[in-house]
N, C-alpha and C positions, 0 to 999 in steps of 0.2 A: 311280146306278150308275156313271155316269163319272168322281165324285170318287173313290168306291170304288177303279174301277180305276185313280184315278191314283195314290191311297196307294200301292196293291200295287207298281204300277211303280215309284214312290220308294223304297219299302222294299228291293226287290229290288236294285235299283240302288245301294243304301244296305252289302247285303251283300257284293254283289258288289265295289264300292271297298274295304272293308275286307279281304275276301279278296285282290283285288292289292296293297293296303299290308302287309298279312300277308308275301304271297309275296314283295313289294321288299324288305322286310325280313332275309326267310331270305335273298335272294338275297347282299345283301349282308353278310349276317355269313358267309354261305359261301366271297364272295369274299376275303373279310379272312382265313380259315381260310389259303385257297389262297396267298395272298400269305406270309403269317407261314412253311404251310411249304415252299414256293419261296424264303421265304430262307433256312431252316432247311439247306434242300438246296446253297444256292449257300455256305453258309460250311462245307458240309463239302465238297463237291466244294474250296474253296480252299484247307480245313483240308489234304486230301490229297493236292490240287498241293506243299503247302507243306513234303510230308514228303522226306525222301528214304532210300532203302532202299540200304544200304552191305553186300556182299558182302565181308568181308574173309576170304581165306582158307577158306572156306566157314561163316563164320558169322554170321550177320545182325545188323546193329545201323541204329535206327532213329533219322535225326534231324530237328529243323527245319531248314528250310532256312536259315534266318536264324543258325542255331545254329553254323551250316558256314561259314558266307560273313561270321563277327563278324570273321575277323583277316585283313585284303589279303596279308598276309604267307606265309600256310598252304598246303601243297598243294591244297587242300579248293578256296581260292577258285581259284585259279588254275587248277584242272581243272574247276569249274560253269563257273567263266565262257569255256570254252571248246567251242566246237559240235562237238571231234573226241573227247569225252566222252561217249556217250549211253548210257543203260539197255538190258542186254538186252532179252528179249522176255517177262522176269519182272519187267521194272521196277526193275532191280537192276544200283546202281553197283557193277563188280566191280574188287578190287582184290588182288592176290598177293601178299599179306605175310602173318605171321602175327598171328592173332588173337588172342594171350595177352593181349597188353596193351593191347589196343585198349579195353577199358573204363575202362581208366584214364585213356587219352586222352577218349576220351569225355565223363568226369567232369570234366576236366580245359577241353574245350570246352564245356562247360555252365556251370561252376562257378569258372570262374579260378584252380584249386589243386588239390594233390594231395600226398599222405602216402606216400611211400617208405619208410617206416620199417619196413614186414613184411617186405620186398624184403631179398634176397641180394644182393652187390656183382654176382655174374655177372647176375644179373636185372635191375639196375640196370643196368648194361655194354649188355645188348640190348634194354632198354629206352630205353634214350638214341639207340640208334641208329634205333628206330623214329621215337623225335620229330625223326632226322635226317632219314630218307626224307618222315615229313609236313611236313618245315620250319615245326617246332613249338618256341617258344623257350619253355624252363623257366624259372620267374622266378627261380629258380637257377643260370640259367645262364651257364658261364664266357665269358670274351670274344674267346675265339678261336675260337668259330662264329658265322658271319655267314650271314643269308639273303637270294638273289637272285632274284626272281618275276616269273616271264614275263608281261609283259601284250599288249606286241603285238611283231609283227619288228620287229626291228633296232632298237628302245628303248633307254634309256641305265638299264635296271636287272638289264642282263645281267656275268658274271663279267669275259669280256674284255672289257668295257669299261669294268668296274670297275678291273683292271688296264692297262688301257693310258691312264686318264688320272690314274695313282696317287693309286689307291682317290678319283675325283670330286674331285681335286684341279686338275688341271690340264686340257688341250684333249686330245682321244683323239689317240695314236699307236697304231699296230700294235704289240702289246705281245709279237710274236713280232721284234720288231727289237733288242728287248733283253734276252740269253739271260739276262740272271738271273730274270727273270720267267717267260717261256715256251720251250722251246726245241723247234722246229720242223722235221721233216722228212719227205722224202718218196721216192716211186719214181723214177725215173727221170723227168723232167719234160721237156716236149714241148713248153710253152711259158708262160712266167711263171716264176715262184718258189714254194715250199709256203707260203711266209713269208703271198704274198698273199689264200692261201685264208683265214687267220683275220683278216683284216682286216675294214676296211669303204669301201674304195676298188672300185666296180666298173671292174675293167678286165679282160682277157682274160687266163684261166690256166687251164691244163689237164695232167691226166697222161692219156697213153694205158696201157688195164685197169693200173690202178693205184691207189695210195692216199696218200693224207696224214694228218699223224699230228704232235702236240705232246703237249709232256709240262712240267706246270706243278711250278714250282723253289721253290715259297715256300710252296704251297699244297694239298691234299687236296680232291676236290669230290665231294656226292652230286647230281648229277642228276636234274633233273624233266622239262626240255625243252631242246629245242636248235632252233634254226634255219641256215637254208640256204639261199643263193642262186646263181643256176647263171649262167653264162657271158652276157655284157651286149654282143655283137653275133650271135653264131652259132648261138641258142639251141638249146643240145644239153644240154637237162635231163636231168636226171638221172631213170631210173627204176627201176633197181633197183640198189640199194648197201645197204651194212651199215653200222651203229655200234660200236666196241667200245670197250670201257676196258679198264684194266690197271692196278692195285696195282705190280706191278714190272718189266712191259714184257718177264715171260714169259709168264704164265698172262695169257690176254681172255678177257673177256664181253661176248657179246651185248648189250647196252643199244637198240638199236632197229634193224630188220629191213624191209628195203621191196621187194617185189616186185610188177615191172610201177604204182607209187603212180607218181598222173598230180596230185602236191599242185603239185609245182611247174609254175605254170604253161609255157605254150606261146611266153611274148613274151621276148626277153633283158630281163635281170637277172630276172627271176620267183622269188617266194622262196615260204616257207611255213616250218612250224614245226609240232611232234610231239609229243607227252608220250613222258616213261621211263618207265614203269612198272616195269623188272626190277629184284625184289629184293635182286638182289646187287650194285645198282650204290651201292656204298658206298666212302668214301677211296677213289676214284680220281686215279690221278694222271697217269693217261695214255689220249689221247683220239685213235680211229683214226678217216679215213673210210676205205670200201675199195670198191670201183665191185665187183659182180656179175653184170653182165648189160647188155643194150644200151640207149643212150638212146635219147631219142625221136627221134632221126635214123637209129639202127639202127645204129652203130657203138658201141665200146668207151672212146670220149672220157670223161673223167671232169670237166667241166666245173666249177670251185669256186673263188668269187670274193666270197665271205661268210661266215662264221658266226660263230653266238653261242650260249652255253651259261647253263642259268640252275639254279638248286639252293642246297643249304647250300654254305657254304667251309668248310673247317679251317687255322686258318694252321699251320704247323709250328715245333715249337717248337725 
């Protein structure tokens, strides 16, 4: 009887290991399941970090992100790699230009070439000016457009400072000190020069509610960004002022808008830096600032002792 029951007890025993090797078994090809689709899930959550959703105009166009970011030279890079760019609340970079030709661009960022040959001369004309606003170089294209792309303040890949050390040739001078390049002026001035607003010497200059203003002699620019630095002992930043351009220094536009903007900081010399977005900031030739409101001292000081501008050039022929 007691060998009996000790069979039974091995036997049972015997089933029972093989039912836990069983179930170690499932357990782990379940876990290999979970793992394979945990990563399945992890390459498409970074398939669709990887995307980016382009608002142009109100029509969607979808790219990779790497697809955007192939030319340093492109609006595209230069507005990712910047943190005052972010997606609506639809996940959508929007942009206010028109969408005709945006596919072609597109194709064009994907594929390194593009067939103009269906294309009317007018269609071509406002198509070229879109590859101006993305500072997009057609490998066709002539050599009197140059591209200048913002990467941080006060860099040496901005327009006036490609002009004031003729074009990276020489040590930067204020390229408003020699009117056939820039020629510079202002309101009524309170203290400084307008000359010293486009420089890059911080030292103290200011108009009271007023404006400064240059208008480039050699050259045409479309604008992406621009930068600004405010007054380097009395800090009276700037917080609400206007941007405008001008074609002929009668008709301006709007090119960027700042109400109550706290960008520039609170210490002297404090700068910062904007994207243009406005469509019509195209061949300009003439660059206003214009104070609207109080600074951060509560007075009408207009404090400006920097800037720099960056986009395509046209040289003039």
């Amino acid at each position: 009887m007691e060998a009996e029951a000790h069979a039974r007890a091995e036997a049972i025993l015997k089933a029972e290991r093989a039912q836990l090797f069983e179930l170690q078994r499932e357990v782990i090809e379940e876990k290999k399941k979970l793992e394979l689709m945990l990563e399945k899930i992890e390459k498409q959550a970074q398939a669709a970090n990887n995307k980016i959703k382009l608002n142009v105009g109100g029509q969607i166009f979808i790219f990779l992100k790497e697809t955007l970011l192939r030319d340093p030279n492109t609006f595209f890079y230069a507005m990712l790699g910047s943190d005052r760019w972010q997606p609506d609340e639809d996940g959508e970079y929007f942009i206010d230009r028109d969408p005709r030709f945006f596919s072609r661009i597109g194709y064009f960022l994907r594929n390194g070439e593009w067939d103009l040959s269906s294309m009317t001369e007018d269609e071509k004309r406002l198509f070229r000016i879109e590859l101006d606003f993305y500072q997009i170089t057609p490998p066709d294209a002539e050599s009197d457009h140059l591209s200048f792309t913002y990467v941080s303040d006060f860099d040496e890949n901005g327009i006036l400072y490609w002009l004031g050390t003729a074009q990276n040739t020489k040590p930067f001078s204020n390229p408003c000190n020699k009117d056939q390049l820039i020629r510079s002026t202002e309101s009524d001035m309170t203290y400084g020069s307008g000359r010293k607003a486009f420089g890059r010497k911080s030292k103290p200059n200011y108009v009271d509610n007023g404006w400064f203003q240059i208008e480039f002699k050699t050259i045409s620019i479309t604008p992406t960004h621009y930068t600004l630095r405010t007054d380097t002992r009395n800090n009276y930043s700037p917080r609400n002022w206007v941007l405008e351009g001008s074609r002929d220094g009668h008709t301006w536009i709007t090119l960027s808008s700042h109400v109550n903007d706290t960008s520039v900081g609170p210490t002297p010399s404090s700068h910062a830096s904007w994207p243009i977005t406005c469509p019509s900031a195209q061949n300009i030739k003439l660059l206003r600032l214009t104070i609207t409101g109080k600074n951060s001292r509560g007075n009408r000081l207009f404090m400006v002792c920097g800037f720099e501008v960056y986009g395509t050039v046209t040289l003039n022929k």
